[in-house]
C-alpha positions as CSV (number, residue, x, y, z in Angstrom):
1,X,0.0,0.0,0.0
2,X,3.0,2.5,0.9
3,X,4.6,2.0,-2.4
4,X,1.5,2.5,-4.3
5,X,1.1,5.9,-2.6
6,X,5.2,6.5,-3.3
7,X,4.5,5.8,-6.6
8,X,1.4,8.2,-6.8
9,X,2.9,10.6,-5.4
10,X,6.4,10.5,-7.6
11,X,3.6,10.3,-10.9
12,X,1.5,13.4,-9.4
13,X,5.2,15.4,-8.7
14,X,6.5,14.3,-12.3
15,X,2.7,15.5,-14.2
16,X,3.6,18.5,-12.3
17,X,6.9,19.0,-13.4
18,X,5.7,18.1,-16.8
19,X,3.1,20.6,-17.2
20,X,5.6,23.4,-15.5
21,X,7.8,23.3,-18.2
22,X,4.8,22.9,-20.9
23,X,3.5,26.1,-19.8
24,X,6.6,27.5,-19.7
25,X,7.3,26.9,-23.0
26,X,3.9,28.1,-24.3
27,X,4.3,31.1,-22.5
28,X,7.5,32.0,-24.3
29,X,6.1,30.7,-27.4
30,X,3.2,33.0,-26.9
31,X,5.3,35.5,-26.5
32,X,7.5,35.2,-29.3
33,X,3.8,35.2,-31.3
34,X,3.7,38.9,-30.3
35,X,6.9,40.2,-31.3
36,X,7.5,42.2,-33.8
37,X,10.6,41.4,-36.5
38,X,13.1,43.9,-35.1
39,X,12.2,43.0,-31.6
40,X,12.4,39.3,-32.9
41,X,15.9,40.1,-34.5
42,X,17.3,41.5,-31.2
43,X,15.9,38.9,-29.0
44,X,17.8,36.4,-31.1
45,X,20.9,37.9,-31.2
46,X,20.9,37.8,-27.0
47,X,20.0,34.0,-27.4
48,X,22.5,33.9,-30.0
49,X,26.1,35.3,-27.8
50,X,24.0,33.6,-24.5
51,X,24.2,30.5,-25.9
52,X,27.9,30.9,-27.2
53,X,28.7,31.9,-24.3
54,X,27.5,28.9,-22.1
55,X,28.8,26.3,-24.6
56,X,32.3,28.0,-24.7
57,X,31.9,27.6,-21.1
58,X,31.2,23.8,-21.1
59,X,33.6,23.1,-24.1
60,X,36.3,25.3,-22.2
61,X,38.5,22.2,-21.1
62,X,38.2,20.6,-24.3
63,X,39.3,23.8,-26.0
64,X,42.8,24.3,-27.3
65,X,44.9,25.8,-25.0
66,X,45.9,29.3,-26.8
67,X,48.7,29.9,-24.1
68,X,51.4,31.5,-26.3
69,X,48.9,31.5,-30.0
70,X,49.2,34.4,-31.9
71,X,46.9,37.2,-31.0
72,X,43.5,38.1,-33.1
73,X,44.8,40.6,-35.3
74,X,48.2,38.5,-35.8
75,X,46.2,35.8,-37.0
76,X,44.3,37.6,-38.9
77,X,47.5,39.0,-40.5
78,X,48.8,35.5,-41.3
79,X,45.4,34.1,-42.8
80,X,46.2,37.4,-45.5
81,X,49.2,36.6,-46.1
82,X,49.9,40.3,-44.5
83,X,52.7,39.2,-41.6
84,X,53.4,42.2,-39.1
85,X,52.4,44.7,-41.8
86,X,49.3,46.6,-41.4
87,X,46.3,45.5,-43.6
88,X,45.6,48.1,-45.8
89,X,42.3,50.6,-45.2
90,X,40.4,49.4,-48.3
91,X,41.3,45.6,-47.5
92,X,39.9,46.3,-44.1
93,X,36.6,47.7,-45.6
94,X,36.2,45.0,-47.9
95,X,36.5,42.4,-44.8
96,X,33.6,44.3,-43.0
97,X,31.3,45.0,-45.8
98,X,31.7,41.0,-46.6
99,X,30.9,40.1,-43.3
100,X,28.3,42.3,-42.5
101,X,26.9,42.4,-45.8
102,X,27.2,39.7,-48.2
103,X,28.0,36.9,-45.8
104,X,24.3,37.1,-44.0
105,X,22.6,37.2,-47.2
106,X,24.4,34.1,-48.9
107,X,24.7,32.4,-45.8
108,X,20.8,32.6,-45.3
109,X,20.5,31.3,-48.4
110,X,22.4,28.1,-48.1
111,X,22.2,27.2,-44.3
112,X,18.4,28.2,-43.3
113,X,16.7,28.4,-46.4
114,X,18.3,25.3,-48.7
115,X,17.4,22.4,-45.9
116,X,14.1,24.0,-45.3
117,X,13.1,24.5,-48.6
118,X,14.4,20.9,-49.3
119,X,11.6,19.5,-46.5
120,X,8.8,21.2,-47.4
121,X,9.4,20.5,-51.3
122,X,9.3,16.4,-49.7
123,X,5.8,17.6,-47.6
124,X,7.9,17.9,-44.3
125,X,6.4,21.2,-42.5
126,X,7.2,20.5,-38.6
127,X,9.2,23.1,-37.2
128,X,11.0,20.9,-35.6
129,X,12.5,19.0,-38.2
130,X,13.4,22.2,-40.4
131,X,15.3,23.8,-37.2
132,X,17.1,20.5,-36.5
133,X,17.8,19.9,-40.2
134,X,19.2,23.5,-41.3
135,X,21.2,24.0,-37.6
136,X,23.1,20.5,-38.2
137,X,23.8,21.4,-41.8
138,X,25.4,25.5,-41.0
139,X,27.0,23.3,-37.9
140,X,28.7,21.1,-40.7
141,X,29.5,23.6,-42.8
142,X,30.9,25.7,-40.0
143,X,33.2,22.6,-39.1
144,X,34.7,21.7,-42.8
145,X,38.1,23.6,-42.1
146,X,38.9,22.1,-39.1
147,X,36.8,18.7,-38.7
148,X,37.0,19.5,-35.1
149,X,34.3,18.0,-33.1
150,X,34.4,21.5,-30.8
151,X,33.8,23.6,-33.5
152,X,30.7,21.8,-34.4
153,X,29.1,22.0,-30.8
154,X,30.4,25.8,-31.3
155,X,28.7,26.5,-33.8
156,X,25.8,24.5,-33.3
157,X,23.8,27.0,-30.8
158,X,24.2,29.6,-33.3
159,X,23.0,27.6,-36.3
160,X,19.9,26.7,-33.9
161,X,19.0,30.1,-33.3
162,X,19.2,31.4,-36.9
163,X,17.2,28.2,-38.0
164,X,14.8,29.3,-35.5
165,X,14.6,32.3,-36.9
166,X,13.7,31.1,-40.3
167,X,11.7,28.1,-39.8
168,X,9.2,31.0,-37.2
169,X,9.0,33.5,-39.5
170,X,8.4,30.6,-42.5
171,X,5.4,29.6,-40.8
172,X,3.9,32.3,-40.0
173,X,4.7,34.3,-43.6
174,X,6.4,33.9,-46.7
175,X,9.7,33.1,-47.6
176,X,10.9,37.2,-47.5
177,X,10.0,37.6,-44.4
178,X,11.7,34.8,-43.0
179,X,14.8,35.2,-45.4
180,X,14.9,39.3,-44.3
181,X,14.5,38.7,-40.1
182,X,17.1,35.7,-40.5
183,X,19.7,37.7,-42.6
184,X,19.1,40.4,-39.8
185,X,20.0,38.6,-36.9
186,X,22.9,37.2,-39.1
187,X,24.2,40.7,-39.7
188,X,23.9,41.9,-35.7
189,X,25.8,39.0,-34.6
190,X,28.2,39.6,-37.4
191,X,28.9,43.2,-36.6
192,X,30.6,43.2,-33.6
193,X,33.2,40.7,-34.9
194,X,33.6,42.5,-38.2
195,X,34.1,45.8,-36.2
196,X,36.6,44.1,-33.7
197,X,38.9,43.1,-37.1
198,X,38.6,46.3,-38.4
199,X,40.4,48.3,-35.4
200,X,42.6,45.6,-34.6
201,X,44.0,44.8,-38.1
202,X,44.8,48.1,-38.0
């Protein structure tokens, strides 16, 4: 009789639990619902560096150690072929104006709208599949320099959050208006890092 009411009451506390975190989720769900695309865009971007951040976080002893690695700008040098030399102002430009501008509108392109436009043309409409499917292939992607297995669960949180971003606003309108709010978020998450290259290549 006493593990039948144990039992009970773990079922009771685990419905409970269950129907926290469904409501929870609705709730944010509901509120996404409400936002507008700018709003949208910036709330993504936050998920985007908080999820970074906390992945860099768990991945930190699995990271290379960059004790005694070239700095940022150094690297960024060598990858130009540019040594200790200054890169020069228009190369700089052109580095920014590809990240911030043509790299969110091609990458859109192929990593969001390629695997979700694939599912749907086979019937497959669940968001779940078309954010699962377009965040594994721009993690992939993302991964073909190194093959590192780190760089894949870096770059995996971010490819969730922009296939989000697509797959929300594909539902809920046409293609544009996810392609525009995707390439958005693409290009506020890109600007910081562009900006960060620009001063220190200098």
């Amino acid at each position: 009789m006493e593990e039948t009411n144990t039992d009970s009451c773990r079922h009771s506390h685990y419905t409970q639990e269950v129907y926290v975190e469904e409501m929870l989720s609705t709730k944010v769900l509901s509120k996404l619902q409400t936002l507008s695309k700018p709003w949208f865009a910036l709330t993504a971007w936050m998920f985007y560096y908080i999820l970074g951040a906390l992945i860099v976080f768990m991945l930190n002893p699995f990271l290379t150690n960059y004790e005694g690695s070239p700095s940022v700008s150094q690297a960024l040098r060598d990858v130009l072929g540019k040594g200790e030399a200054p890169i020069a102002l228009a190369s700089r430009w052109l580095f920014l104006v590809a990240l911030v501008g043509f790299a969110p509108l091609v990458e859109t392109l192929i990593l969001q709208s390629a695997p979700v436009s694939i599912l749907r043309r086979f019937g497959i409409t669940a968001p779940t599949a078309g954010v699962c499917l377009a965040a594994l292939w721009s993690a992939c992607l993302h991964t073909v320099g190194s093959g590192q297995w780190t760089d894949f669960l870096l770059a995996l949180p971010g490819g969730l959050v922009l296939a989000f971003t697509f797959v929300h606003w594909r539902q809920r309108g046409n293609f544009w208006d996810a392609y525009w709010t995707t390439a958005a978020v693409h290009v506020l998450v890109n600007t910081p890092v562009a900006i960060s290259f620009f001063v220190l290549t200098a």
